[in-house]
C-alpha positions in Angstrom: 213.0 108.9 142.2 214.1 110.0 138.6 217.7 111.2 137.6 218.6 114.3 137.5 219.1 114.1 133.7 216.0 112.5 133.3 213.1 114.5 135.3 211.8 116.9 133.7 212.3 120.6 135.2 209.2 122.3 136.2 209.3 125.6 134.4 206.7 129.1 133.6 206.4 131.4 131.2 205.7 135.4 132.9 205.2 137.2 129.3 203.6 136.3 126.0 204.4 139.2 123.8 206.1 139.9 120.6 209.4 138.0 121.8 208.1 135.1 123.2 207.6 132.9 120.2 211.0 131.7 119.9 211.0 130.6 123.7 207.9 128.7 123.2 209.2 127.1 120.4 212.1 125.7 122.2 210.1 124.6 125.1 208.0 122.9 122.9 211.2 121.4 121.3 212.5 120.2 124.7 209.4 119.2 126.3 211.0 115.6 127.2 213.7 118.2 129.5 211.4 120.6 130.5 207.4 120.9 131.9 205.9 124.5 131.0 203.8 124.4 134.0 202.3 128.0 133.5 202.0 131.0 131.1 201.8 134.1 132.5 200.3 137.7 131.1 199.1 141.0 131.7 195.6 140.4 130.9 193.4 137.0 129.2 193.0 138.9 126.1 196.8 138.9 125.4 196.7 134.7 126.7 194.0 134.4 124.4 195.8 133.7 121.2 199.0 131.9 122.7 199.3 128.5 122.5 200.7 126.0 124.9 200.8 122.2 125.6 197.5 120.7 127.1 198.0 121.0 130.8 200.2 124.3 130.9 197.8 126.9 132.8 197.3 130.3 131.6 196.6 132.9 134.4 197.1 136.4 135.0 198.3 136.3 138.8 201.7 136.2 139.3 201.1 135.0 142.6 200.1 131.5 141.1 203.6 131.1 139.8 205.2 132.4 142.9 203.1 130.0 145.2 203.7 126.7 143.1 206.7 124.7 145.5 206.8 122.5 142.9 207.4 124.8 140.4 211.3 125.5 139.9 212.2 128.3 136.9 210.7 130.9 135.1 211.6 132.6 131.7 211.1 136.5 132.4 209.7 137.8 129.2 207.8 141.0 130.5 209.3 144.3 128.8 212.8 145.3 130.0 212.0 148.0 132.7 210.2 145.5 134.4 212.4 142.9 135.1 213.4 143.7 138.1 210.7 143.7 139.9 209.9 140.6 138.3 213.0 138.8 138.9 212.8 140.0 142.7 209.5 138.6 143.5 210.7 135.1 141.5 214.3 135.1 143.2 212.4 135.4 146.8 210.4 132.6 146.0 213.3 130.8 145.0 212.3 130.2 141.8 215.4 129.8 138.9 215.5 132.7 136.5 216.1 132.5 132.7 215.6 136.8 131.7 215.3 138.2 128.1 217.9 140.6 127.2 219.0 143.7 128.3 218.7 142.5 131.8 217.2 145.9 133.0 216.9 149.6 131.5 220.1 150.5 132.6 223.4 149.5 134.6 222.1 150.0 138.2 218.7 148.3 137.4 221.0 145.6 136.1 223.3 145.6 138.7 220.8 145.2 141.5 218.8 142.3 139.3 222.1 140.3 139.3 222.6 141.1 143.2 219.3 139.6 144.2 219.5 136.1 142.7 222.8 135.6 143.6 221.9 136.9 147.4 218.7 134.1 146.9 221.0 131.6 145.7 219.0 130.8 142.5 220.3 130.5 139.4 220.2 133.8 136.6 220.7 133.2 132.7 220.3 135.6 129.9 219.7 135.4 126.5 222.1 136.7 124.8 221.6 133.6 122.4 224.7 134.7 119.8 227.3 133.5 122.2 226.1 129.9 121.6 225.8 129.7 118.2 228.1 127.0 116.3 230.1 129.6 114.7 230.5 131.7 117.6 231.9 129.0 120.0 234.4 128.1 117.1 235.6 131.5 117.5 235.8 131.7 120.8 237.7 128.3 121.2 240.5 129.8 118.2 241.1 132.8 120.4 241.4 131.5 123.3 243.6 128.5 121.8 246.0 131.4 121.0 247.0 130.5 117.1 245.8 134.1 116.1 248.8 135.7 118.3 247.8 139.0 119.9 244.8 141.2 119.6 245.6 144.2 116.9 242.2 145.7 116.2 238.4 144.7 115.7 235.2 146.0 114.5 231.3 145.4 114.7 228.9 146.3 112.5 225.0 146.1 113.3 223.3 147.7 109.6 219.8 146.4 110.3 216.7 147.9 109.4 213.3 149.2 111.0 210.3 150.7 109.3 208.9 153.2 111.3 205.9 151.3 112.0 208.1 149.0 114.0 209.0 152.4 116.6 205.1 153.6 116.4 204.1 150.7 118.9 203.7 152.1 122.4 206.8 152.1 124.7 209.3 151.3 121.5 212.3 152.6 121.6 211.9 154.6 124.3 214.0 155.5 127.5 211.6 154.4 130.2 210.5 151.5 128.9 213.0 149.6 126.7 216.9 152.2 128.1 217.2 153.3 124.6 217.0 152.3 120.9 219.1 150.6 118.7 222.3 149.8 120.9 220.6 148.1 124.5 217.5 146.2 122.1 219.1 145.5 118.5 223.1 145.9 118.7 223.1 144.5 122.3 223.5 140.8 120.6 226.8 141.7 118.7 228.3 144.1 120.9 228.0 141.5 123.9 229.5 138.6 121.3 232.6 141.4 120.7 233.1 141.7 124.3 232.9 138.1 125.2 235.7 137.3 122.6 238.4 140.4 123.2 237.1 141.7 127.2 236.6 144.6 128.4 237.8 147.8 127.2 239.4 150.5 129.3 237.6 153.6 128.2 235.2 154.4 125.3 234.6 157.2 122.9 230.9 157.4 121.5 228.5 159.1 119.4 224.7 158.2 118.9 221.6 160.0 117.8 218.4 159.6 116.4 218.1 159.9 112.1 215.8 161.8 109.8 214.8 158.5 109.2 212.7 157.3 112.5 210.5 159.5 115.1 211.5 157.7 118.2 213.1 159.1 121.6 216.1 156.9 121.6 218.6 156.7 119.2 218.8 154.7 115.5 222.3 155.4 114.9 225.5 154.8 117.4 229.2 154.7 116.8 232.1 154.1 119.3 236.0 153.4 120.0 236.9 151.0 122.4 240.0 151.3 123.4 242.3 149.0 125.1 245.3 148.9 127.3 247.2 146.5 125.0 246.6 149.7 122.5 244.3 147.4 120.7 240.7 149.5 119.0 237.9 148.1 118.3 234.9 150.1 116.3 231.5 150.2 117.0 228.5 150.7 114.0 224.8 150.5 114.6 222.0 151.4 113.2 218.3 150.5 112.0 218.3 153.0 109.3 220.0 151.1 107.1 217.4 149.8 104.9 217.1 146.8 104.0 218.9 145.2 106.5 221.9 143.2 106.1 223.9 140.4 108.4 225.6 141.5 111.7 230.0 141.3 111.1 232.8 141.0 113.3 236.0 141.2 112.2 239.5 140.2 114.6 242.5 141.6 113.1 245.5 139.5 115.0 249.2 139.1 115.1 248.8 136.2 113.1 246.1 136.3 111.2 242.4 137.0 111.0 239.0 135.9 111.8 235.6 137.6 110.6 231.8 136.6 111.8 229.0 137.3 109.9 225.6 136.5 109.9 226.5 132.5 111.7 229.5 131.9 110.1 233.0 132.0 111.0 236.2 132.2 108.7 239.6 132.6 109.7 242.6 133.1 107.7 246.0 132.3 109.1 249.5 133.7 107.6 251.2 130.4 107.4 248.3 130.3 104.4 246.0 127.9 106.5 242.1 128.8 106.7 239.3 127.4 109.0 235.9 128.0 108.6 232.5 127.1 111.1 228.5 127.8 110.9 226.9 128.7 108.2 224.5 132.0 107.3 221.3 132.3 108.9 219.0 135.7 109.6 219.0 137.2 112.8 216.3 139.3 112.3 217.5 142.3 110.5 214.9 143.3 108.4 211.6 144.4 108.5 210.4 141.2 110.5 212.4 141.3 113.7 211.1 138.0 114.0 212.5 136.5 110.9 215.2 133.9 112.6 214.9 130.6 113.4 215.0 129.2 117.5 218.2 127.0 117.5 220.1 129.2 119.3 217.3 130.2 122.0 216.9 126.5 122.4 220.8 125.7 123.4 220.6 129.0 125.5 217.4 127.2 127.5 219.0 123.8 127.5 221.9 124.9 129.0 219.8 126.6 131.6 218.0 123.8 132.6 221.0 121.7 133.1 222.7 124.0 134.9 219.6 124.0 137.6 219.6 120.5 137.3 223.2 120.6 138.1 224.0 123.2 140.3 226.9 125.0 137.9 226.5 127.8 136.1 224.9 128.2 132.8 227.1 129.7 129.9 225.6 133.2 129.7 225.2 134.1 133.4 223.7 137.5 134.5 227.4 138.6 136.0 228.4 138.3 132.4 226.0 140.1 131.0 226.7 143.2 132.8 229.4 144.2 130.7 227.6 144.7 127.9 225.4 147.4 129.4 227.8 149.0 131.1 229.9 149.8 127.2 226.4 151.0 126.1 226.0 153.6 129.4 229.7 154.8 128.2 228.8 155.2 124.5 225.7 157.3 125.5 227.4 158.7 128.1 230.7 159.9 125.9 228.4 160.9 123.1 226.4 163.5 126.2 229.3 164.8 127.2 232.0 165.2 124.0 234.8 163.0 126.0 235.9 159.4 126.5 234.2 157.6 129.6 236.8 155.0 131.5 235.3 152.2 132.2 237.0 150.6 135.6 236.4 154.5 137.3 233.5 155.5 135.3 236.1 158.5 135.3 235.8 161.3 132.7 239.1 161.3 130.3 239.7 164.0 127.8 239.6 162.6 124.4 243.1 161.8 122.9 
C-alpha cells in the first residue's frame, strides 16, 4: 500500500466557469499529488471547451461524484449562492471540501456551510490564496515575532478596476447571486489578509454604494473604520471604479516601526534604521482581465489542502477562519444601512463616536 505522501489524492472538479482556470492549472501542476477524477458542470455545452487530463470524466450529474467511494475531495467552484447546498450534499458523502471564496452569500449561509463539514468530519479549505503568498507569510511571521511593538493603525486599499461589460454578465454583482459587489467578490482577498494579520475588530463604521460609474445592484465603492479595543484604527478603501486598476496596499503603522504590502511584496522599516523586505510585485487581477494573475498562490492553497487530508490536520486557510471576513463585510453594509457603528462580538447597534 503507498505512503501517505506518496499516493495520489483522488480529487473532482463541481464548476468549470470563469474562475476555474487557475484551479485547473494547479491540478495540472500537481498531478504527481493529486488525481482529477471528475469535472463537473451545469450542462455538456459549458464541459465542452474545458480541458482535462486523459482519463478525468466530464459529466453533468452530481450524483456521479457523490457515489464514487473512492473518490476523496472536491473543489466547489459553482457560483457563491450555491455553495451550500453543494458543500452539504459533498460533506454527507464524506467527500473533503476545497470552496472558492466567499464561502456563501452571506454570514448565516456561511455559518451553516462551516457547521456541516465540521459535524461530517471532513475537512473545509477556502481560497483565500493571498494569505499564502511569500510576502504575506513574511508579514505574518514579523508580527507575530513581535519586533514591530504594538499595533497603532492600518489601512487597506483595494483601487481596482471593472468595465461595465464585466457587471453586464448575468447574476454579476448582484445580491442573490454573488451577496454584493466589490467588497464579498473583489476586496474580500485583502480585507481577509488585514484581518488575519491584526484580528478582529470590535465594531465597524461603514459606508458603501454603487458609482455613476457602473449599473449593477451591489455596490462599486465601500469605505470603513475598524476600530479596536487597543484604540488601534484601521481604514477600509474599495472600489472598481478606479480605472485602470492599480496593486492592492496594506500598510501597519507600529510602535516600532512599519510594514506596507503591496501588490506581493513586503517592506518593513524598523526605527533602530533596520529594513527587511519579501516577495516581489505580481498582478492580482486588477484590471480589466480579472483573470490576469498567475496560479502560484492557488497552487500552495491546494497543496496544502491535500496534505492536510492526507494528514488529518488542518489546512492553513480553514473555513472557521474564513468567517471573519464576511462577518466585517455584513457590518460595513450593515453600518453604512443604518448611519451607526455595528459591534461585532453583539452584532449590537453603537451610536457612532
Amino acid at each position: 500500500m503507498p505512503s501517505l505522501s506518496s499516493r495520489r489524492l483522488r480529487v473532482a472538479v463541481i464548476g468549470a466557469g470563469l474562475g476555474s482556470a487557475p484551479h485547473f492549472h494547479s491540478l495540472q501542476d500537481l498531478a504527481g499529488e493529486a488525481e482529477l477524477v471528475y469535472v463537473y458542470g451545469r450542462s455538456a455545452e459549458r464541459l465542452a471547451g474545458v480541458q482535462v487530463p486523459t482519463g478525468t470524466r466530464k459529466t453533468t450529474r452530481l450524483e456521479d461524484i457523490l457515489e464514487d467511494a473512492d473518490l476523496e475531495a472536491v473543489l466547489v467552484l459553482t457560483p457563491p449562492n450555491t455553495h451550500l447546498e453543494v458543500v452539504q450534499r459533498v460533506a454527507r458523502a464524506g467527500k473533503h471540501v476545497l470552496v472558492e471564496k466567499p464561502l456563501e452569500i452571506d454570514l448565516n449561509r456561511a455559518s451553516a456551510l462551516v457547521e456541516c463539514c465540521e459535524q461530517a468530519g471532513v475537512t473545509l479549505a477556502v481560497m483565500l490564496q493571498h494569505r499564502l503568498r511569500e510576502a504575506a507569510v513574511a508579514l505574518r511571521a514579523l508580527i507575530r515575532s513581535g519586533e514591530l511593538g504594538q499595533l497603532v493603525s492600518a489601512s487597506a486599499a483595494v483601487r481596482w478596476w471593472r468595465p461595465q461589460s464585466y457587471y453586464d454578465e448575468p447574476g454579476r454583482g448582484t445580491l442573490a447571486r454573488d451577496g454584493g459587489g466589490v467588497l464579498i467578490t473583489q476586496a474580500i482577498h485583502t480585507l481577509d489578509l488585514l484581518l488575519d494579520f491584526i484580528g478582529m475588530p470590535a465594531r465597524v463604521t461603514g459606508m458603501a454604494g454603487t458609482s455613476a460609474v457602473h449599473r449593477m445592484e451591489g455596490e462599486d465603492t465601500a469605505a470603513a473604520l475598524l476600530h479596536y479595543d487597543s484604540g488601534a484604527v484601521a481604514v477600509l478603501q474599495a472600489t472598481t471604479a478606479a480605472y485602470p486598476g492599480f496593486p492592492e496596499r496594506i500598510e501597519l503603522n507600529f510602535t516600532r516601526g512599519t510594514a506596507t504590502l503591496e501588490g506581493g511584496e513586503m517592506r518593513a522599516a524598523f526605527q533602530d534604521g533596520r529594513t527587511l523586505g519579501a516577495g516581489g510585485r505580481q498582478a492580482s487581477g486588477g484590471g480589466a482581465d480579472p483573470m490576469a494573475f498567475d496560479h502560484a498562490a492557488h497552487k500552495t492553497v491546494l497543496q496544502d489542502f491535500i496534505r492536510a487530508v492526507k494528514t488529518g490536520t488542518a489546512p492553513a486557510v480553514t473555513g472557521r477562519s474564513a468567517l471573519g471576513v464576511q462577518q466585517v463585510i455584513e457590518a460595513v453594509m450593515e453600518s453604512s444601512r443604518s448611519g451607526v457603528a455595528v459591534a461585532l462580538h453583539s452584532q449590537a447597534i453603537l451610536p457612532m463616536m
